[in-house]
PASEBA-1860 file (N, C-alpha, C; in nm, 3 decimals):
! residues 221
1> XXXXXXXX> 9.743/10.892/9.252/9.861/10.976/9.240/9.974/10.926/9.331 ~ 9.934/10.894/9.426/10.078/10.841/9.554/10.097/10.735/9.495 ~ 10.009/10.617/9.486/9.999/10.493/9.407/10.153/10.469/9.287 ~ 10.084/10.596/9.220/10.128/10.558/9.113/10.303/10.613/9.089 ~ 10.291/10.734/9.181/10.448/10.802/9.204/10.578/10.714/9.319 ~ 10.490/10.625/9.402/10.563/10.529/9.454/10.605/10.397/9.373 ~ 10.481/10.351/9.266/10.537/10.234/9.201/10.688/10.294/9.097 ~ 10.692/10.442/9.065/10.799/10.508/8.996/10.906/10.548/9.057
9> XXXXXXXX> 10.895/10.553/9.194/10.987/10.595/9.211/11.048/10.522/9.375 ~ 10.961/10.473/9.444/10.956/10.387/9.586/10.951/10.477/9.701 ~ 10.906/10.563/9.618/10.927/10.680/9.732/10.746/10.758/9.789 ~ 10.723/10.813/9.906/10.580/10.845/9.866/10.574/11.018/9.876 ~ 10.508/11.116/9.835/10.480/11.243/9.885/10.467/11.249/10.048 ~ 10.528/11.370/10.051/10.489/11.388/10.228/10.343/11.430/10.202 ~ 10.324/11.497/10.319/10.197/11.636/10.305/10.161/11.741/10.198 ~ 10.316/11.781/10.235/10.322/11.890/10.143/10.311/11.908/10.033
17> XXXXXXXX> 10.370/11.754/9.986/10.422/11.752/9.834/10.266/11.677/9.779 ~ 10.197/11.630/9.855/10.022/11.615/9.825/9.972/11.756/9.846 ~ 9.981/11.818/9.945/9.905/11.946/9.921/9.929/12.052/9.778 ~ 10.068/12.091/9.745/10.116/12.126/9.588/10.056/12.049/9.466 ~ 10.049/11.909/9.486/9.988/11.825/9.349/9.805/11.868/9.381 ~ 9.731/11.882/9.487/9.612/11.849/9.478/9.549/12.035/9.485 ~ 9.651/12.096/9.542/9.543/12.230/9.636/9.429/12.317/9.443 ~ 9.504/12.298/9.334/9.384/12.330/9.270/9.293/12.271/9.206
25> XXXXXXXX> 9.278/12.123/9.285/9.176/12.041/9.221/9.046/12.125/9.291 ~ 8.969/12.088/9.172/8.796/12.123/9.224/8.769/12.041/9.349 ~ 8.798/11.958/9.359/8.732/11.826/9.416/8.835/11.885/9.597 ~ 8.951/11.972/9.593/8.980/11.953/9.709/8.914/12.104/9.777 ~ 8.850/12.186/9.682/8.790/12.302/9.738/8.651/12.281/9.798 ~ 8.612/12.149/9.797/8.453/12.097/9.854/8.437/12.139/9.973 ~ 8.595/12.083/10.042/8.536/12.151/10.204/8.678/12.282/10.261 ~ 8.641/12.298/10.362/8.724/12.421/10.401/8.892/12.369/10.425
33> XXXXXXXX> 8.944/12.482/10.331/9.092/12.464/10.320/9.163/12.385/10.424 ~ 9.123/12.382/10.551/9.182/12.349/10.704/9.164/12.214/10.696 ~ 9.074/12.183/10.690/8.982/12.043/10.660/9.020/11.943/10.537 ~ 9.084/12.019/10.409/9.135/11.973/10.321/9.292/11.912/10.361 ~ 9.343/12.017/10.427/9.470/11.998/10.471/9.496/11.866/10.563 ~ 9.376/11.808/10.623/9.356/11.713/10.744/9.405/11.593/10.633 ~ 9.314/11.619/10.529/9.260/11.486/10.450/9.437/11.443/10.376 ~ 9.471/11.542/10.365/9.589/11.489/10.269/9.726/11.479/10.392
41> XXXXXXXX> 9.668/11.545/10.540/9.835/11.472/10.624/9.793/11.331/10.643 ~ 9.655/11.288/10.665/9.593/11.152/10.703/9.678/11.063/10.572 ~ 9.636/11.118/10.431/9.715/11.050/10.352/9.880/10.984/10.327 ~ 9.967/11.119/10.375/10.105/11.083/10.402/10.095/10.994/10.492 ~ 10.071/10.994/10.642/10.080/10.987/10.748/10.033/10.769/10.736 ~ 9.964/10.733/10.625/9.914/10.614/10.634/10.031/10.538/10.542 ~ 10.083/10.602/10.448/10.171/10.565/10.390/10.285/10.602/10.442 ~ 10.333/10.636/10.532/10.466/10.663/10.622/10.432/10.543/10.717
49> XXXXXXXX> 10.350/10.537/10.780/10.288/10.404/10.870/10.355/10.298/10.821 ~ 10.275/10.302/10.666/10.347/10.132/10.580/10.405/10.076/10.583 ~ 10.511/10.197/10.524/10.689/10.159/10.510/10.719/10.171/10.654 ~ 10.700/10.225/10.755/10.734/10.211/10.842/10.726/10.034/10.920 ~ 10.595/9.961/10.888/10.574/9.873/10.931/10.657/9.747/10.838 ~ 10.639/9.798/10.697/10.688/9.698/10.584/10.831/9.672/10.689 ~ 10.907/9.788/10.677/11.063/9.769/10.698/11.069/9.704/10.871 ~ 10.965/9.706/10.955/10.985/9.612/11.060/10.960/9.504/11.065
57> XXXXXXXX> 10.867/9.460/10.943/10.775/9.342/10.920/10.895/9.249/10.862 ~ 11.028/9.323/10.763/11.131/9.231/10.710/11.205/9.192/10.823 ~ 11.240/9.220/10.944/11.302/9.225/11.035/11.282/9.127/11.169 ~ 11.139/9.151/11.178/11.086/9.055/11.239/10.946/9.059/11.228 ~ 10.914/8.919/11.145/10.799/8.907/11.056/10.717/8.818/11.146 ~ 10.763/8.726/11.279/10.671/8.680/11.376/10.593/8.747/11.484 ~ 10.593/8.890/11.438/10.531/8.983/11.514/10.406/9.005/11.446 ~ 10.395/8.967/11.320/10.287/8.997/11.214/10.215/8.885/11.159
65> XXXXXXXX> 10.065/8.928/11.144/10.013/8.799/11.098/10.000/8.769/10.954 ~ 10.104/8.879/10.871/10.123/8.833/10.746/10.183/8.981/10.693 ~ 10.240/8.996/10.614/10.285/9.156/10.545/10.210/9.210/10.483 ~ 10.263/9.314/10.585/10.208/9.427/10.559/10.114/9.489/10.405 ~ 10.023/9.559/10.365/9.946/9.573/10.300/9.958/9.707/10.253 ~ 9.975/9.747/10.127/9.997/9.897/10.086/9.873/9.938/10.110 ~ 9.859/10.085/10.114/9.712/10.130/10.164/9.666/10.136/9.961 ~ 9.539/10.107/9.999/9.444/10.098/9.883/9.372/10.236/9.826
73> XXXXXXXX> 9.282/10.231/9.724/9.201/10.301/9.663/9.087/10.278/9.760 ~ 9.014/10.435/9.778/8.865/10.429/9.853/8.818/10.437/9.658 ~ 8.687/10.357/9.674/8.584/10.355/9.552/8.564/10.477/9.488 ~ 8.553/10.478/9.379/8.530/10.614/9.322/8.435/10.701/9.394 ~ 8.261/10.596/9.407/8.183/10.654/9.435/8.137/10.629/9.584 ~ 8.163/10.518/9.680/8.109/10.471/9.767/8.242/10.480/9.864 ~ 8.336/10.551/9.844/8.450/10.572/9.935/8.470/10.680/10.036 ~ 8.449/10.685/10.154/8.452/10.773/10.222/8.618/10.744/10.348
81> XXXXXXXX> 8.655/10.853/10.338/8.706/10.891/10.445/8.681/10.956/10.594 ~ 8.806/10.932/10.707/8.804/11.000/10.812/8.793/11.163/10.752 ~ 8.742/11.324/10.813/8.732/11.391/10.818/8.730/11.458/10.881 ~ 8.818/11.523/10.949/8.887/11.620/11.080/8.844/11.748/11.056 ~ 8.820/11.792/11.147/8.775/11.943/11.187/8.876/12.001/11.294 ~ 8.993/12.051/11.217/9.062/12.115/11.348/9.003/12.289/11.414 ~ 9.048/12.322/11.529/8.962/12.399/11.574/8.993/12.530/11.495 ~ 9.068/12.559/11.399/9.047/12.664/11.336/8.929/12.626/11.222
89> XXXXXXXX> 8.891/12.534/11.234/8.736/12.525/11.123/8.620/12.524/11.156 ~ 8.664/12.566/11.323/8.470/12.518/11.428/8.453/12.645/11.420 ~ 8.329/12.716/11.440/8.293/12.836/11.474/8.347/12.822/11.646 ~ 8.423/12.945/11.651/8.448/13.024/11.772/8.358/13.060/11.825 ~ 8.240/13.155/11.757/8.132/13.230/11.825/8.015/13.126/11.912 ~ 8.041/13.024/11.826/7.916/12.932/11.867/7.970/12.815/11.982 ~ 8.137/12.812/11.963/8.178/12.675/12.097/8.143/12.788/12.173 ~ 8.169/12.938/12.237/8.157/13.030/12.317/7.987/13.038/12.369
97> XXXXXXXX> 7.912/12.936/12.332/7.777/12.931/12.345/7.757/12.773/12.405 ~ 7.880/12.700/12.392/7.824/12.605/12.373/7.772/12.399/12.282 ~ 7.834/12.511/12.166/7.760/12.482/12.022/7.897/12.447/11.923 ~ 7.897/12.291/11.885/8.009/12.265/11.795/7.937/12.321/11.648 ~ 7.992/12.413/11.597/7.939/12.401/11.430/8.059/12.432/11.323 ~ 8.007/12.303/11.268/8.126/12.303/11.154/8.133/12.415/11.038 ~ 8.265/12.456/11.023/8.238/12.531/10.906/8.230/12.501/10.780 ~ 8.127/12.581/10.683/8.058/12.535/10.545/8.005/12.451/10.540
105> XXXXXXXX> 7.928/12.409/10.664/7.853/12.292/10.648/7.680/12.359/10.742 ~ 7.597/12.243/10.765/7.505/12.263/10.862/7.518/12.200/10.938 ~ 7.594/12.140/11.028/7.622/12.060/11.117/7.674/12.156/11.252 ~ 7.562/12.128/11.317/7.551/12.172/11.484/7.502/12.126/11.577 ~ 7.569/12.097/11.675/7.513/12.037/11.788/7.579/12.108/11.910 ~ 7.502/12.058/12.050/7.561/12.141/12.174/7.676/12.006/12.207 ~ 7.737/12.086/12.343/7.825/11.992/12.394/7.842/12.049/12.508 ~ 7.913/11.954/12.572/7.944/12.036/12.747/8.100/11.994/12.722
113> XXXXXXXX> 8.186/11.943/12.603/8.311/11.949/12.623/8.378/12.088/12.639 ~ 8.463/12.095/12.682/8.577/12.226/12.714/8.720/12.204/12.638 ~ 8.759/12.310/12.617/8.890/12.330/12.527/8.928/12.241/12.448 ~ 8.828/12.243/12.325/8.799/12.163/12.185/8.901/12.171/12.143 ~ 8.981/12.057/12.034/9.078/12.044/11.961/9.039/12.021/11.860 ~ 8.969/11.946/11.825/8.888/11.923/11.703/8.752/11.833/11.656 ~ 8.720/11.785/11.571/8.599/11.699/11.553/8.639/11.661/11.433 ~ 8.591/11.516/11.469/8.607/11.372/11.373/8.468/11.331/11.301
121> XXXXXXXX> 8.468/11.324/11.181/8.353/11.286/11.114/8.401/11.136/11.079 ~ 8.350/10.999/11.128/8.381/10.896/11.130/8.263/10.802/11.042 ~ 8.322/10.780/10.884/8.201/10.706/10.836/8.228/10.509/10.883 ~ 8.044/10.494/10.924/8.052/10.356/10.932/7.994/10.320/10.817 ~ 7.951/10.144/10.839/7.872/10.058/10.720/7.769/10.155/10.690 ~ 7.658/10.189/10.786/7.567/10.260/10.751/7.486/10.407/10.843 ~ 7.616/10.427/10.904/7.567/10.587/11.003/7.728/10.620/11.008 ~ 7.735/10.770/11.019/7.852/10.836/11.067/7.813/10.865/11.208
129> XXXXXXXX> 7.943/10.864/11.259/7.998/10.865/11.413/8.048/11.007/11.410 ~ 8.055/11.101/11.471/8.085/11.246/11.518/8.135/11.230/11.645 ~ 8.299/11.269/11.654/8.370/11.246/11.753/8.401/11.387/11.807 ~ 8.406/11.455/11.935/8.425/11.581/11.922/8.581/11.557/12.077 ~ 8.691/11.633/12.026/8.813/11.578/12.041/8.818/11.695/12.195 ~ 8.890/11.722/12.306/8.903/11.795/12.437/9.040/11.735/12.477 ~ 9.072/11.847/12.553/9.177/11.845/12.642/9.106/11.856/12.787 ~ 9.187/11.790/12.885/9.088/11.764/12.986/9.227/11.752/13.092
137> XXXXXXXX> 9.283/11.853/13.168/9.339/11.874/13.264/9.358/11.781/13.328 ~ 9.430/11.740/13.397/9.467/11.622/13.513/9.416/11.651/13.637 ~ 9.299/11.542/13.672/9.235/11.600/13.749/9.313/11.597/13.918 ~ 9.410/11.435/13.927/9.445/11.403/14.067/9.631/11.414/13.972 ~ 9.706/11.513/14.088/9.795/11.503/14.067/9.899/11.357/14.145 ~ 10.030/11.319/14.088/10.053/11.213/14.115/10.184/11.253/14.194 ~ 10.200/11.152/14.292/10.367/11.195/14.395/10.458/11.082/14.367 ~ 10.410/10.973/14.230/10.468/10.856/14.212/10.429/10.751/14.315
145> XXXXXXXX> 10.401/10.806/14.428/10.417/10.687/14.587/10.306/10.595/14.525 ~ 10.195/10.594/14.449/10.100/10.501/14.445/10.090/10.458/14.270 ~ 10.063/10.346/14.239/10.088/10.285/14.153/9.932/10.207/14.064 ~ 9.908/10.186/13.966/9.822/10.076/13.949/9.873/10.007/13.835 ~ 9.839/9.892/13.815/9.838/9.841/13.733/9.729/9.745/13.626 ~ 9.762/9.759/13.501/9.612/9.671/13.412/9.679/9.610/13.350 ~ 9.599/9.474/13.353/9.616/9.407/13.250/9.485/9.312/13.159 ~ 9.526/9.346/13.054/9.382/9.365/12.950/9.387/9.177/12.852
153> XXXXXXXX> 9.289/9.119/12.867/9.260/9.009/12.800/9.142/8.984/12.727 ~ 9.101/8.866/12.751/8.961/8.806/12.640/8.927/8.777/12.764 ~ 8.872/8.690/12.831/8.766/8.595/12.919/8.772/8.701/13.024 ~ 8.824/8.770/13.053/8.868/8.893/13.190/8.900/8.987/13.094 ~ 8.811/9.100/13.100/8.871/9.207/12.975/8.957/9.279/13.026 ~ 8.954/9.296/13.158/9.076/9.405/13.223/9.077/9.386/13.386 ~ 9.232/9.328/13.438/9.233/9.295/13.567/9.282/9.440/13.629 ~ 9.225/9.511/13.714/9.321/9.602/13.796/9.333/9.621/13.921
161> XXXXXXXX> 9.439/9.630/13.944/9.498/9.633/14.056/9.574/9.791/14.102 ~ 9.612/9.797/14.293/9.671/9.867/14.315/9.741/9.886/14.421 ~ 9.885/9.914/14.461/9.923/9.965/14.632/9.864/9.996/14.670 ~ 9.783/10.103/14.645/9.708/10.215/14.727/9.641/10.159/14.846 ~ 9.641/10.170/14.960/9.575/10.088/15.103/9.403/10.100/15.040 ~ 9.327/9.987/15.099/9.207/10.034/15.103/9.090/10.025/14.956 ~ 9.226/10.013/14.823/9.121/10.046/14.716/9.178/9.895/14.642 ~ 9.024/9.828/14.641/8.996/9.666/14.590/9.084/9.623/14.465
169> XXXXXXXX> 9.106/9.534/14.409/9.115/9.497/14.279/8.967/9.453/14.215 ~ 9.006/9.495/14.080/8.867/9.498/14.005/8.864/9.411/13.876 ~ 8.792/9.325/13.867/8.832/9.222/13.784/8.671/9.252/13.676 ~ 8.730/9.325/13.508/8.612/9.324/13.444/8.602/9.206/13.321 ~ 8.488/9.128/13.374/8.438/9.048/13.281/8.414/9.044/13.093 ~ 8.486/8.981/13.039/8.513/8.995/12.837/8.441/8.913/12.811 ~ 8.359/8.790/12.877/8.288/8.705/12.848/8.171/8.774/12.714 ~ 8.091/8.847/12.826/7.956/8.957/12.735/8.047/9.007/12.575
177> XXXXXXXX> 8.177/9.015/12.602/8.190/9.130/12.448/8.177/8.966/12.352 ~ 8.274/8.894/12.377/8.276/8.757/12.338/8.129/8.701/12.282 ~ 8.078/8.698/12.351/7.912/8.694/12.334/7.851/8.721/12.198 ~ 7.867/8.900/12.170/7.828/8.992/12.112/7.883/8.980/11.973 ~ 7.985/8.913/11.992/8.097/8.936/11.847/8.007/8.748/11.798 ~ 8.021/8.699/11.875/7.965/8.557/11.833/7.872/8.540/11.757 ~ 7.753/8.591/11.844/7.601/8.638/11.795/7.614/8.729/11.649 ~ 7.696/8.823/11.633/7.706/8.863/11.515/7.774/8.799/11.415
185> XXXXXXXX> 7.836/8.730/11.440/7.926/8.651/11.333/7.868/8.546/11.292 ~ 7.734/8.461/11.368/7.656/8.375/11.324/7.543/8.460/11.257 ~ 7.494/8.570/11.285/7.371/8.586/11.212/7.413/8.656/11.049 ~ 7.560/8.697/11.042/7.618/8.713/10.940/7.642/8.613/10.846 ~ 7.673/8.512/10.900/7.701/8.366/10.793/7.577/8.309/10.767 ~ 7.464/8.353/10.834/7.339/8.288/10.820/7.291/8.365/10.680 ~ 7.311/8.491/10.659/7.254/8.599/10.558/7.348/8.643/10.462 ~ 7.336/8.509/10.348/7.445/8.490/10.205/7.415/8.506/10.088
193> XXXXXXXX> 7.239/8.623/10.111/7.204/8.648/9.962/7.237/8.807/9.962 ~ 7.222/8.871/9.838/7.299/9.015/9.802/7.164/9.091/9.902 ~ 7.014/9.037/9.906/6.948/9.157/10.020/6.964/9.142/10.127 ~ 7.060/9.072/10.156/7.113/9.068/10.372/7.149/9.164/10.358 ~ 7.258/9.262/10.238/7.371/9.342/10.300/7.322/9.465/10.358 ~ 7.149/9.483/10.326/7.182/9.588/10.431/7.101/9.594/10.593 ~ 7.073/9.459/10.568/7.093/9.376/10.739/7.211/9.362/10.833 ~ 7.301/9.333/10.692/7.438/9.300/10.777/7.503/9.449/10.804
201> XXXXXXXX> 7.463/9.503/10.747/7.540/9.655/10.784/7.419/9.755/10.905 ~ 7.288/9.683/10.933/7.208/9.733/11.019/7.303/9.624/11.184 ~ 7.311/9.515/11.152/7.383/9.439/11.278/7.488/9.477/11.309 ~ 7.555/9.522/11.218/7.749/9.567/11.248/7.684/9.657/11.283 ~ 7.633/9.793/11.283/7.631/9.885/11.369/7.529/9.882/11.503 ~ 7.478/9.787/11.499/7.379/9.713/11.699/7.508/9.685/11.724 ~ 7.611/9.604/11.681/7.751/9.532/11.774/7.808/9.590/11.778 ~ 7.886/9.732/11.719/7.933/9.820/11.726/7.909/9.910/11.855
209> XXXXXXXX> 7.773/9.936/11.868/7.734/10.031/11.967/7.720/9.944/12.083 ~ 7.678/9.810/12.096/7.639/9.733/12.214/7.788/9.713/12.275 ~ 7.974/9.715/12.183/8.067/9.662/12.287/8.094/9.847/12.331 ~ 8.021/9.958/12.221/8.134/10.069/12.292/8.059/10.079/12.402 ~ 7.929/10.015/12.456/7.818/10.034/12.549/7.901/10.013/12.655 ~ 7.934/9.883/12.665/7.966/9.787/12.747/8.106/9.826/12.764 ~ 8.196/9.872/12.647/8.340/9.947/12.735/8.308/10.096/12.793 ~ 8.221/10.170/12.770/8.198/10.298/12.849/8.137/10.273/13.045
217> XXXXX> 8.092/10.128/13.001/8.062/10.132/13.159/8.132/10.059/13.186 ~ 8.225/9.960/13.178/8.350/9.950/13.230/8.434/10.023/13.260 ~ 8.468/10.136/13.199/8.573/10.230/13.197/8.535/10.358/13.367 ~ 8.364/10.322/13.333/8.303/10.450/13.441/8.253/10.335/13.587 ~ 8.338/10.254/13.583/8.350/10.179/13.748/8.403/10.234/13.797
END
């Protein structure tokens, strides 16, 4: 439908004007109205991106490693999307316990996050990721007087530094992610018959989890 109302006209639907074309499809009453509403701003919001990038990409196109790409068709049947849970779709009674649970679904789990915003249902190659979204107060307030600075690469994944008397510079090693992406990219080219693929989609998600491993304990130095 956007597809086809932009090749007519160059123009795309906002939100809204997707929420009016879709709100009495069967197919958008599957999940809860709130949740529906996520799916179709994600939609504007990727095609506003586009043109946004197309029209910088004519402008200055050595910023880009080639132009820009209209967003595509997910598969009829094997297409999944991001899926947002804003907090008017979590049970109230149950975060008050504790307990994220989605509504119209069976999906519950505990959490120790505080003042929920929402939850992300994130499909991979072959597992979904459940992101559960917080606001999280500032813990050290700032007087400007102290400063740090990062700077983020490949062979050194992140140098930091600071004024502050007393507190080191910290130099974290990118070598290991380097590693990880290697190792997967050879055992991928090694496995070129149609029953690797669901080897190769068991390895993308070990390398997946082994760099967010390895940036969560970087991040908690």
């Amino acid at each position: 439908m956007q597809r086809q109302y932009f090749f007519e006209t160059k123009k795309y639907y906002n939100s809204i004007d997707i929420y009016h074309q879709t709100k009495n499809l069967e197919s958008y009453g599957y999940l809860p109205t709130k949740v529906s509403k996520q799916v179709v701003r994600r939609v504007s919001e990727a095609w506003k991106g586009w043109l946004a990038a197309l029209k910088d990409w004519s402008k200055h196109p050595e910023k880009y490693l080639g132009k820009p790409k209209m967003p595509g068709y997910k598969h009829k049947e094997r297409g999944r999307n991001v899926v947002i849970y804003p907090i008017d779709a979590i049970s109230k009674p149950a975060l008050a316990k504790s307990i994220v649970k989605l509504s119209q679904t069976s999906i519950e789990f505990p959490t120790q996050a505080k003042n929920v915003d929402q939850v992300r249902i994130i499909p991979k190659l072959d597992h979904y990721v459940i992101e559960v979204v917080y606001t999280v107060e500032e813990a050290v307030k700032s007087d400007g007087k102290y400063v740090a600075g990062v700077d983020l690469g490949l062979n050194n994944l992140m140098a930091i530094t600071s004024n502050h008397p007393g507190l080191r510079p910290l130099l974290i090693n990118g070598r290991p992610l380097k590693s990880i992406n290697q190792l997967f990219n050879k055992r991928v080219a090694a496995s070129q018959s149609i029953e690797a693929g669901r080897q190769i989609k068991m390895l993308n998600g070990k390398r997946d989890r082994r760099i967010d491993n390895y940036l969560h304990i970087a991040i908690l130095r």
